[in-house]
C-alpha positions in Angstrom: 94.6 92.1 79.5 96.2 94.9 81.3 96.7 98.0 79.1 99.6 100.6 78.9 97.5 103.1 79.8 96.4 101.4 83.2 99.8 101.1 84.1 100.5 104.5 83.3 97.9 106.0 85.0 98.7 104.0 88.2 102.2 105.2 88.0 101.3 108.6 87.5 99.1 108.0 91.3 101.7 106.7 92.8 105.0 107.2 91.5 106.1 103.5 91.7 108.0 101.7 89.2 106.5 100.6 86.5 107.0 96.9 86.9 105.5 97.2 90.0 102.1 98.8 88.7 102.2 96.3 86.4 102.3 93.0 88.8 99.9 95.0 91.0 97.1 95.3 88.1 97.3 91.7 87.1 97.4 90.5 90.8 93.9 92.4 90.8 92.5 91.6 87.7 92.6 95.1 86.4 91.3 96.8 89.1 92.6 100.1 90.2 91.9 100.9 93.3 92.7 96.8 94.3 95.6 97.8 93.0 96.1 100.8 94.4 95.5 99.3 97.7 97.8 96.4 97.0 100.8 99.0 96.4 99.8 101.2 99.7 100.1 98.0 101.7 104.0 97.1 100.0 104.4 101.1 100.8 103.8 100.3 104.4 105.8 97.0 104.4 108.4 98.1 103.0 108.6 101.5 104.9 108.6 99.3 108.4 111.6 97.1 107.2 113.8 99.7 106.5 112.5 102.2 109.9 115.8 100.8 111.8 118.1 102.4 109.5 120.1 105.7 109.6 119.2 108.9 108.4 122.4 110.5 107.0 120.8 113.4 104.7 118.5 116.3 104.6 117.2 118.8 102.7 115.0 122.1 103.9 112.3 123.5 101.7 109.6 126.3 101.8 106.3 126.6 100.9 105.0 130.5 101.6 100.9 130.8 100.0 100.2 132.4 97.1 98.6 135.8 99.9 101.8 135.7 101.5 100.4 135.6 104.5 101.0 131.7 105.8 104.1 129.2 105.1 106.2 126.7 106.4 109.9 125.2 106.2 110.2 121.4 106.8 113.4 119.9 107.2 113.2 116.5 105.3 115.8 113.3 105.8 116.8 110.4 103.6 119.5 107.9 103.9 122.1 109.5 101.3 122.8 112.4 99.6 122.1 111.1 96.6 118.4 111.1 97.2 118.7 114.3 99.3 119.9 115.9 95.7 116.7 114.2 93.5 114.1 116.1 92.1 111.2 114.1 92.9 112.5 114.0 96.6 112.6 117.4 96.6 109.2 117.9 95.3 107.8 115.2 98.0 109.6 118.2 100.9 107.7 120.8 98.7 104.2 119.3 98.9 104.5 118.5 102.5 105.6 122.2 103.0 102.2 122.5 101.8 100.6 120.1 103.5 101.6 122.0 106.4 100.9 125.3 105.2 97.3 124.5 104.5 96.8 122.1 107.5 98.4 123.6 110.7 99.9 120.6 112.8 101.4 120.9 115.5 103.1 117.1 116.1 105.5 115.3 113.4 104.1 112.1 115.2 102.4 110.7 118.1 105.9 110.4 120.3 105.6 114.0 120.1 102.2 114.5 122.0 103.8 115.1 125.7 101.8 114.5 128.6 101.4 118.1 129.5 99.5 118.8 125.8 97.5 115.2 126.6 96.2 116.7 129.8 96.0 120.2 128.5 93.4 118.5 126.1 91.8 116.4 128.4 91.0 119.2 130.7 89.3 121.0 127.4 87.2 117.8 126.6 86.1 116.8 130.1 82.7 120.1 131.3 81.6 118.2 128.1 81.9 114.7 128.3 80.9 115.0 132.2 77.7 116.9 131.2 76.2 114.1 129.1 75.1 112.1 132.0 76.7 109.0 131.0 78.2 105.8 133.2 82.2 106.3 133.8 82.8 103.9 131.6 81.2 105.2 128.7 82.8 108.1 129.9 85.9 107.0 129.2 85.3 106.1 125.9 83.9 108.9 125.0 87.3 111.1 126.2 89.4 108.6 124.7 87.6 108.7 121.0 88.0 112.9 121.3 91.3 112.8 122.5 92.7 110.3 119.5 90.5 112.6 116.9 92.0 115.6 117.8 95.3 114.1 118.4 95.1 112.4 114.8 93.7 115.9 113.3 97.3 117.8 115.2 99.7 115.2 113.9 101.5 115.6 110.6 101.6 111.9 109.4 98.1 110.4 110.3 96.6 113.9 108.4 95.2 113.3 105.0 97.0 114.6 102.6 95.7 117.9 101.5 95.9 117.0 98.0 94.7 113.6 97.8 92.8 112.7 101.2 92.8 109.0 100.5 96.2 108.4 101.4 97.7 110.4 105.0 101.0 111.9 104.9 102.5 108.5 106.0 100.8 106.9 103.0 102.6 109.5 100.7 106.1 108.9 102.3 105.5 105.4 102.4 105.3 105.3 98.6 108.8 107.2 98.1 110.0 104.8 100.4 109.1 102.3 98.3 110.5 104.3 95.2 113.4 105.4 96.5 114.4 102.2 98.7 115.6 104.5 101.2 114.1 105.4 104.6 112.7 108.7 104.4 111.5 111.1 107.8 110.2 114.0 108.4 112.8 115.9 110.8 111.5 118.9 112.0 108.8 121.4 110.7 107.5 125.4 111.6 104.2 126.9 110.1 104.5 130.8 110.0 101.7 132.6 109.9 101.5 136.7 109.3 100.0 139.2 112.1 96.5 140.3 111.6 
């Protein structure tokens, strides 16, 4: 028997519909982070149906630290204004400000990675994968494992969220997706940080 307060609590982790935290407990016999799981993976899904569609609103927010001495404005899109105007989407453009803020990235995604900052990178990684000794091909490995952790530490969407780091930033947009039914993007972001 699934309680209220199971389904409550899931909604309060997620932010999707009740109904939905609902089927997504009993389809895992009361188990949480099954179900958790389970409504990640309908996130996803249903964030990759709706990727083709157009973005016709955005909203900017700030986040500047509590020292005053780091902060970030993200431009966040939706399909409508209607969302654009929400509370909760406007909180989501907040907490990424802050995501940012704390985090440093320097790419929205990986389309953003040019060649130039690939090889840049590669030329930073290879005195030390060439002093271990090791076969070319092992070698190659070895450059390509560095290059897609620091690559996945530099880009926005496959970070962990500061706040929860279970889910990456995708994850978190994923599940407004899913709560809005509207495609949802992150547009363009800058991280400011004070002189010494």
């Amino acid at each position: 028997m699934i309680t209220t307060e199971q389904i409550k609590e899931l909604r309060d982790l997620t932010g999707v519909s009740i109904m939905q935290c609902k089927k997504a407990l009993e389809e895992s016999g009361g188990d949480k982070e099954k179900a958790l799981f389970a409504l990640r993976k309908k996130s996803k899904e249903i964030a990759e149906k709706k990727d083709e569609r157009t973005l016709g609103a955005s909203v900017v927010d700030a986040y500047i630290h509590s020292n005053k001495k780091v902060g970030a404005l993200i431009e966040l899109s939706c399909e409508t204004d209607f969302v654009a105007r929400n509370e909760e989407f406007l909180g989501l453009a907040r907490e990424i400000a802050m995501h940012i803020t704390a985090m440093s990235p320097e790419f929205i995604d990986e389309s953003q990675i040019t060649e130039e900052a690939r090889a840049k990178i590669t030329e930073l990684f290879k005195k030390e994968v060439e002093e271990t000794g090791k076969p070319a091909d092992i070698k190659a490995k070895m450059m390509e494992g560095k290059l897609a952790t620091y690559f996945s530490e530099k880009t926005l969407l496959l970070q962990p969220f500061v706040k929860n780091p279970d889910m990456t930033i995708k994850d978190l947009i994923n599940g407004y997706v899913q709560k809005f039914g509207e495609k949802i993007a992150v547009a363009r972001f800058v991280r400011f940080s004070a002189a010494k």
